[in-house]
N, C-alpha and C positions, 0 to 999 in steps of 0.2 A: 504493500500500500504505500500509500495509503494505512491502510488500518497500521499493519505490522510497524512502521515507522513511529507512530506515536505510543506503541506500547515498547513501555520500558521498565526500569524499576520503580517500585511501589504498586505495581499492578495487583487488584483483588482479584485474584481466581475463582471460580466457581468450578472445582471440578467435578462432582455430581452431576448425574443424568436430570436433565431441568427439560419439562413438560410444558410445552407451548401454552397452553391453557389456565395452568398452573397461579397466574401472579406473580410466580414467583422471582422471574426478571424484575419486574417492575419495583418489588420490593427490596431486592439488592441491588438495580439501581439508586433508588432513594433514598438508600442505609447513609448515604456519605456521595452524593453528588458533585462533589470535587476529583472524587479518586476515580480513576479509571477501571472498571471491573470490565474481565474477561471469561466467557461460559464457555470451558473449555466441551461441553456435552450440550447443545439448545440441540433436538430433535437431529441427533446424531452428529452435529457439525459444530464449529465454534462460530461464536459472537462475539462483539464485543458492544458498551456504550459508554458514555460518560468518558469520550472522549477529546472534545472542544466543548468542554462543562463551563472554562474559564475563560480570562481573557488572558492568562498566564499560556496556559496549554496553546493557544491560536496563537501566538505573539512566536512561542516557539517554533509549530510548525511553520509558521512563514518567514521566520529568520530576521522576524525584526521585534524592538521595544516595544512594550504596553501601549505606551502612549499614542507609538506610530501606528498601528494599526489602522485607521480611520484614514488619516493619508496616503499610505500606503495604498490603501482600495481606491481611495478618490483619485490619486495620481494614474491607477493602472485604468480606470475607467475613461480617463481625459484620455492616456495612451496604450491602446491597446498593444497588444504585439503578435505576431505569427507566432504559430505553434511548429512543431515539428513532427512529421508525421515518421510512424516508423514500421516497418516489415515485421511479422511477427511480434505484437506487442503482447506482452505480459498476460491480459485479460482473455487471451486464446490457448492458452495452455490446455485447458481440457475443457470440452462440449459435454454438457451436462443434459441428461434424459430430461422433459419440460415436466416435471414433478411440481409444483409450487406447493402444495401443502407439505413439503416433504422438506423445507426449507428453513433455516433456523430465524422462523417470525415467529411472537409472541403473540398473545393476546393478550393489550398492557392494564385494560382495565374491566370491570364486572359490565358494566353495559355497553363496551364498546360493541358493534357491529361485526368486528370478528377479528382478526390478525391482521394487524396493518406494520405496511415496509414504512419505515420512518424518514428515513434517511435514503432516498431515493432519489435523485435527478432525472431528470427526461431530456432526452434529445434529440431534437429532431433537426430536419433540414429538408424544406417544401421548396425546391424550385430554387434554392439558392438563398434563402431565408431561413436563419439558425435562432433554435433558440433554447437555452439551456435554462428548468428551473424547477424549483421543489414542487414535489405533489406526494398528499397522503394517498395509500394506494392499501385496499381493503381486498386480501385474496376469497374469491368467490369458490374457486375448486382447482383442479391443477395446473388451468391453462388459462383461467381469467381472471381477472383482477378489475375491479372497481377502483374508479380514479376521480378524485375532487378537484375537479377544473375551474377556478376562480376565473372571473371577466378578464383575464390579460392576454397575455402575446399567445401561449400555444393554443388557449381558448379560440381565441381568434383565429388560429393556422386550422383549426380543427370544426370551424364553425363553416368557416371557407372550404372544406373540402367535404363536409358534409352537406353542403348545398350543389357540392360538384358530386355527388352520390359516391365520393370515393372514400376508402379508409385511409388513415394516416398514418405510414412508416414513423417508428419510435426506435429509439432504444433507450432503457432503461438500465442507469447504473449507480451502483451499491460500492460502497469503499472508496469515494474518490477524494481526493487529498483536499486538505483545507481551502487551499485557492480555489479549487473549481466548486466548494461547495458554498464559500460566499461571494463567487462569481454569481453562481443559482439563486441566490436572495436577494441579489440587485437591483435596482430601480433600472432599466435602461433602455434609451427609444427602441420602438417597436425592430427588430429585423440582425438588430447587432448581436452578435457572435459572444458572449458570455466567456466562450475557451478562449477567444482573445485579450480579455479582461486576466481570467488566470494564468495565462501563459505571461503579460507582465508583470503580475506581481511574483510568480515564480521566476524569473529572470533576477530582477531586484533582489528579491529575496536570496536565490540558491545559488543565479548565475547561470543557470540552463534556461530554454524556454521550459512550455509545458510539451511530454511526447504523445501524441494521441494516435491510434489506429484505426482503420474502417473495418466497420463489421461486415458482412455478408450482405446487410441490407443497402450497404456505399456511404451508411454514417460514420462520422469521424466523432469517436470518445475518448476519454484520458485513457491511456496505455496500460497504466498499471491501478486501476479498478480490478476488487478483488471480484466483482459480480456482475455480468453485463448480460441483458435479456434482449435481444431480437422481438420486438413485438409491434402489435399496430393499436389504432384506434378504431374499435368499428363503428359501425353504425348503430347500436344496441344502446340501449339506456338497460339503468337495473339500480337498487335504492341502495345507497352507502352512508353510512353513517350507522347510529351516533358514533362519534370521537370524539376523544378528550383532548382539547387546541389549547393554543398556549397560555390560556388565561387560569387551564386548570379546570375549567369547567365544561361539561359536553356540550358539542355544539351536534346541532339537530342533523335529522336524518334528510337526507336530497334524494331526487333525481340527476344522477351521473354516466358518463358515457364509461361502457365496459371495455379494457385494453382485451388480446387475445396475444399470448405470450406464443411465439416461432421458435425458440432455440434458446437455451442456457450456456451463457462461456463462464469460465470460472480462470483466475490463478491457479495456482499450484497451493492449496492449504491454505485455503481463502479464508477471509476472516468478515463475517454480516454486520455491519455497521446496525447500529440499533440504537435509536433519538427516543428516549423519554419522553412521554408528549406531556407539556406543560411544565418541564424540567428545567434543569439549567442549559443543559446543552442545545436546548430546542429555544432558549432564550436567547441565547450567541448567535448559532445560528441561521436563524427569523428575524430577531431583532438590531445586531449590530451590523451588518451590509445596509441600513437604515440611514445610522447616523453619516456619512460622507454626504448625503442629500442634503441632511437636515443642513450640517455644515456648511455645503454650499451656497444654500440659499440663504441664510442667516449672515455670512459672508457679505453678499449681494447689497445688503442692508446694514450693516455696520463691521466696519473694515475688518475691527481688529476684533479676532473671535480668538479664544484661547481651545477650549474645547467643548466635545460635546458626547453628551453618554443619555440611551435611554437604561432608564432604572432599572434592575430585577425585579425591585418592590415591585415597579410597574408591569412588569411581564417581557420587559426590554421591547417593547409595543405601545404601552398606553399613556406613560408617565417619561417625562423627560426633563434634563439639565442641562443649560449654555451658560458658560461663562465665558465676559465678554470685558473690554477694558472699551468705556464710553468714552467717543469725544464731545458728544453735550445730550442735552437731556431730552428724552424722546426714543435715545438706542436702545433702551429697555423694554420698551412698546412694541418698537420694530421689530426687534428680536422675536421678540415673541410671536410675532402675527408671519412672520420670516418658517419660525420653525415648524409653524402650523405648515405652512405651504409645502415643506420640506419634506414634514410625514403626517400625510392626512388624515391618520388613525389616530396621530397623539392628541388626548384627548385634556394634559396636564402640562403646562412645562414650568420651569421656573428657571427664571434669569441671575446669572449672580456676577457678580466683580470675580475680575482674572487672579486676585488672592484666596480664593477659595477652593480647594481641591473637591472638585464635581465625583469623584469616585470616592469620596467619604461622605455618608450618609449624614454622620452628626454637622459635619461643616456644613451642609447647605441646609440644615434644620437651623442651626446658629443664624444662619444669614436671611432666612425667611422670619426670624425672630428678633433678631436684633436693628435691621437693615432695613425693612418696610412696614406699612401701614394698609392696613383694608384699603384704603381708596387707590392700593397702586397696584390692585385687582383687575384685570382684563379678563370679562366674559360674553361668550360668544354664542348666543343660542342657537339651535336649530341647524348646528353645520352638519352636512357629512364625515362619517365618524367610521371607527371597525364594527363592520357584521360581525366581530368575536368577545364583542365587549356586552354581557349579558345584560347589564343596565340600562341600555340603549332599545332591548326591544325590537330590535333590527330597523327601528327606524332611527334621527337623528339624533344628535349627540349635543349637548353644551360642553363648548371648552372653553377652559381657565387659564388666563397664563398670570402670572406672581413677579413681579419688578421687584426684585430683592435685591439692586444695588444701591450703592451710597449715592445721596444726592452729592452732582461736581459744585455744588457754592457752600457745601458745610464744612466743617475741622472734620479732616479725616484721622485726626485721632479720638474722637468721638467714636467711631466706628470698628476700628481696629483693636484686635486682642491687646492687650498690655503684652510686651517682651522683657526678658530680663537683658538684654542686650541695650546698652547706654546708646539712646540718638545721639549721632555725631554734633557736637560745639556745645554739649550739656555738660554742664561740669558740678560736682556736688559743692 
């Protein structure tokens, strides 16, 4: 991997035989959602999840600091790069019988709808139009799978070709390295190539592009996916749901189009990526390919942005933090109506001064406490908001945003922690 690559020391084994139906993943995921556990036995095969749980673990596999991550993706999005394509890629080593119940997926909660792949990419490529991105995929029986197509790009590749009466070539893959998997959560115009997003920040990052191969259907996927499925989109509907999303709470059951799986490739002692739903890893995942938007557009509107993180509190979806260094009064407003436009599902944000570390929960409490006043509350009724936010009803949403920085005409040492550190030309 992919997989293999991020597992190292400190790894929790599960070596016992573990029973798809069981809970009992889902339970030793959430014992400790930081550590990396690995099911050396899920229905004959190995798993692994709580993989990119953190923003530690991601920072690692992309080869860059904590802090840079969010640039990192934004820079690779501005500049894509070519991938490199290669003869015999790794995910072809061995063609697996099309079994899919036979495959190490759980079933992560008591009302979920059945075994859902979590950690799953799609890609496809319609006539020269790529596009790589997450989808929860609910296995039906060996050979089918139910798949939740929200309104975006492959919706639309598949909305188009189901009015042309034709099915849509897919391939679906399992274990793909971190870049290609927060290429897949990215906001980006319709038709752009996602593997080109991860092929630069894997350049940046390792110094190689990324290597992908075509499968038999003439798609090009990362190379070294420990799982890659040959499959289409038919023309069939069939009801998928409930699932547990990442609010933690289930979201209802749809009518969704049914994939029909052609062929299983495998590595050599492949390892089944497996995303907690409503976990931490499903929070990284989902949620931080988010903030480079918010970033940018917040940017847009006042210069100088220091960073930008959505919450865990918040599901790393719903609640959000910019901290920003004003040049006069009003950046706090902007900002905040900036960040809305950035991620239209945040339904919180709160603005703070660039002395404020946005990844410590108690500083931006301090600073929403110390720093403002109810009247420097912005709320916004009736916007479009997330379908996964249960208090919304599935229709619209009010959002809030919180100007918790210092006014620029007061004593900023009014505002500022006491230091034990003597200001310079103070003398006792």
């Amino acid at each position: 991997m992919a997989v293999e690559r991020v597992l190292g020391a400190g790894v929790v084994r599960i070596p016992g035989h573990v029973v798809s139906d069981s809970m009992d993943v889902s339970r030793a995921l959430m014992k400790d959602q930081e550590a990396t556990v690995l099911f050396e036995d899920l229905n004959g095969s190995k798993a692994a999840g709580n993989l990119f749980s953190t923003r530690e673990k991601i920072a690692s596999a992309l080869g860059v600091p904590k802090e840079g991550i969010v640039t990192h993706l934004m820079e690779a999005i501005a500049s894509p790069k070519g991938c490199e394509i290669v003869e015999g890629p790794e995910f072809r080593s061995c063609e697996k019988d099309v079994r899919l119940l036979s495959l190490p997926v759980p079933k992560f909660f008591p009302e979920d709808g059945g075994r859902y792949i979590t950690a799953g990419v799609i890609v496809v490529d319609l006539d020269g139009r790529k596009n790589v991105s997450f989808h929860r995929m609910m296995i039906m029986d060996d050979r089918r799978i139910a798949v939740r197509l929200v309104p975006r790009h492959l919706f639309t590749l598949y909305k188009e070709s189901k009015a042309a009466g034709k099915e849509l070539r897919v391939s679906i893959c399992v274990g793909a390295c971190a870049e290609v998997l927060l290429a897949a959560a990215t906001s980006m115009d319709f038709g752009s190539d996602e593997l080109e997003v991860a092929s630069a920040m894997h350049l940046k990052g390792h110094g190689t592009p990324l290597k992908v191969g075509r499968c038999d259907n003439g798609i090009l996927v990362p190379a070294d996916c420990d799982y890659v499925m040959e499959a289409r989109i038919t023309l069939a509907e069939t009801k998928e749901g409930p699932f547990v999303d990442i609010t933690g709470t289930y979201d209802f059951e749809r009518q969704q189009p049914v994939i029909e799986v052609d062929k299983v490739w495998t590595r050599k002692d492949p390892v089944f990526h497996l995303v907690l739903p409503g976990g931490y890893e499903h929070y990284m995942l989902m949620g931080l390919p988010r903030e480079p938007m918010i970033l940018k557009t917040v940017r847009q509107a006042v210069p100088r942005v220091r960073s930008v993180r959505l919450t865990e509190g918040g599901c790393c979806w719903l609640n959000g933090v910019v901290s920003i260094a004003k040049n006069k009064e009003g950046d706090g407003v902007n900002a905040i109506m900036a960040a809305f436009t950035g991620h239209p599902s945040m339904k919180q944000v709160i603005i703070v001064d660039d002395d404020i570390d946005i990844f410590d929960d108690r500083q931006v409490e301090w600073a929403v406490a110390t720093r403002m006043q109810a009247d420097r509350i912005l709320m916004v009724p009736g916007a479009a908001g997330s379908s996964l936010d249960p208090s919304s009803h599935g229709k619209t949403t009010w959002k809030v945003g919180y100007d918790a920085t210092m006014p620029l005409d007061a004593d900023p040492s009014l505002f500022r922690k006491a230091s034990l550190e003597r200001p310079c030309g103070i003398t006792s």
